[in-house]
N, C-alpha and C positions, 0 to 999 in steps of 0.2 A: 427768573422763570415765573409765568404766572400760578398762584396756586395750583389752580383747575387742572393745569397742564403734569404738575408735578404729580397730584393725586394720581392722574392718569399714570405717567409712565409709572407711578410704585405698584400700580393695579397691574401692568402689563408683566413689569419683573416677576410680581410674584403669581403670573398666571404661568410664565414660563418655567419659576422655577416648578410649581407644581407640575407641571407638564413634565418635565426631565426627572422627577422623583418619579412618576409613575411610568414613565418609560423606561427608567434604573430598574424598577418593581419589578417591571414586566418579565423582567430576563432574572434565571437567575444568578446569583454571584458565580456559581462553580460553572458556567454552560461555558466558557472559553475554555477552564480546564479539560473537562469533560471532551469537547471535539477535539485539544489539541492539536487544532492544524490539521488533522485528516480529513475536516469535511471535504476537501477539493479531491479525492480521491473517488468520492461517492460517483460522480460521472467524470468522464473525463474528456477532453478535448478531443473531437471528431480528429483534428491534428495529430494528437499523440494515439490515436486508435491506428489512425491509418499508418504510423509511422509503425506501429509493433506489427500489424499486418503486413506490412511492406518486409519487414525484417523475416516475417516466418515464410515467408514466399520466397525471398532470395534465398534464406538457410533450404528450404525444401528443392528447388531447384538443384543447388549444389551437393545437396544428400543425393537425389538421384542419379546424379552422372557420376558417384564415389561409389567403393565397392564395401561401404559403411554397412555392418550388418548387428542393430543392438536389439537386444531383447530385456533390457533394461527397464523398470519400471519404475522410478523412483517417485513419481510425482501421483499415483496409485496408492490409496486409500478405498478403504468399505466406509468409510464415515462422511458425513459431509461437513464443511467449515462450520456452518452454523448450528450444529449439533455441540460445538462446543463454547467451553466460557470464553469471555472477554479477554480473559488474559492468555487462555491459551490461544488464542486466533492471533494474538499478538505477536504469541512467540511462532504459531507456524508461521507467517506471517514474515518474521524476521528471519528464522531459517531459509524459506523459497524464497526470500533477494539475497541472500548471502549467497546461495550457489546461482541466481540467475547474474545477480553484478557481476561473480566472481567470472563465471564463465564468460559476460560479453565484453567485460573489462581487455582479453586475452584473447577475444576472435581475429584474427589474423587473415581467412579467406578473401582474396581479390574480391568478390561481388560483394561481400559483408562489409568491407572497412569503411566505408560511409553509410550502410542502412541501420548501423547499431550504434550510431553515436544519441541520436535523439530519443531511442528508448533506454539505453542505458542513464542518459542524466535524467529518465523520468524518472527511474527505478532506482537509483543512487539518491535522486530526495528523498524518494519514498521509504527510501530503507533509513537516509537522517532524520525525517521527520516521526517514523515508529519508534526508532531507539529514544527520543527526545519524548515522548508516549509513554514507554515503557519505564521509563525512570520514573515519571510521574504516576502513572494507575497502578501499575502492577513490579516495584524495584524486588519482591522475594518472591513472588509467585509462583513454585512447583509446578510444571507442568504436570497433567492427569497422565492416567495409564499409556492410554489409548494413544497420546501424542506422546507420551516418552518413549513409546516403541515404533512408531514411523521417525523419529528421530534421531533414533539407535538405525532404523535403517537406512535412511538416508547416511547419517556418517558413514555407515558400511560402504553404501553406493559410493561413495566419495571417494574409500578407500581403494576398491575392487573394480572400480568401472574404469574403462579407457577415458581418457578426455574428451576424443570424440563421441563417444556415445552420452558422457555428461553432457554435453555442450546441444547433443542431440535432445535427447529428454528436459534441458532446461528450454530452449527456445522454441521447442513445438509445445511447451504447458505455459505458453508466457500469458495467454490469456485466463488459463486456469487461475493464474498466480494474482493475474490484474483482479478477476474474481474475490478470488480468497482477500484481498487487500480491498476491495468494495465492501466486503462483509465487514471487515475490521471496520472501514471506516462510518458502518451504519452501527454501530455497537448495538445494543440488546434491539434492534428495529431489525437485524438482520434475521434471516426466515429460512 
């Protein structure tokens, strides 16, 4: 190889490498830990929007022709998600998919059995992708007062509610939930 040529390409290498250091720079070491995979929750696929809308339209449908009567409130708070810390948005967070999975996991209704398989594996990610979160930001984190007692009420609900009226209250707040799980996924940007 001619000199000239070789000077070139060692100029060229180490223009790249510089290049790739300061584009390493740029970001920093912890920003993958940090989103752990929740950035894709922040918006979500017009697809999976309409697939959960699709689901709460067949569920309300089928609420009205039933002689279903809850006064349940389980998904009712005075606080809003982003009122609280990191970790605890986490943990509500992983509470509302444990009762929204548990619930569409075991929907059985004729017009439900195909509109709740595509939000259910949204929400079954969503709930591996926080537990795998959770381990990482926050593994001893105490929840605060204020969520250790919508906590204690929801278990109650759990306890004391018909199925039906759970199943009610989970899939008419499924957007609430999608919500709360946006927040988690903008951490301290959340408002």
């Amino acid at each position: 190889m001619h000199p000239g040529k070789m000077q070139r390409a060692g100029c060229q290498a180490q223009l790249l490498l510089l290049l790739l250091a300061s584009l390493v720079g740029a970001f920093p070491h912890d920003t993958l830990r940090k989103s752990c995979g929740l950035s894709k929750y922040r918006f979500l696929l017009p697809s999976e929007l309409k697939a959960v809308q699709n689901l709460k339209e067949q569920f309300e449908k089928t609420m009205l022709s039933s002689d279903r009567k809850c006064n349940t409130r389980v998904f009712h708070r005075k606080w809003s998600t982003a009122k609280l810390s990191v970790p605890d948005r986490m943990i509500l967070v992983e509470a509302e998919l444990d009762l929204v999975t548990a619930v569409l996991g075991r929907l059985e209704a004729p017009g439900l059995a195909e509109a709740h398989l595509q939000p259910l594996a949204l929400l079954t990610q969503a709930q591996e992708d926080l537990r795998g979160c959770m381990s990482i930001e926050a593994p001893t984190h105490q929840p605060s007062g204020k969520l250790r007692h919508w906590l204690h009420k929801l278990e109650m609900a759990k306890q004391m509610e018909t199925a039906g009226c759970l199943e009610a209250s989970a899939i008419l707040h499924l957007f609430q939930v999608l919500n709360d799980l946006k927040c988690v996924a903008l951490g301290e940007h959340c408002a």
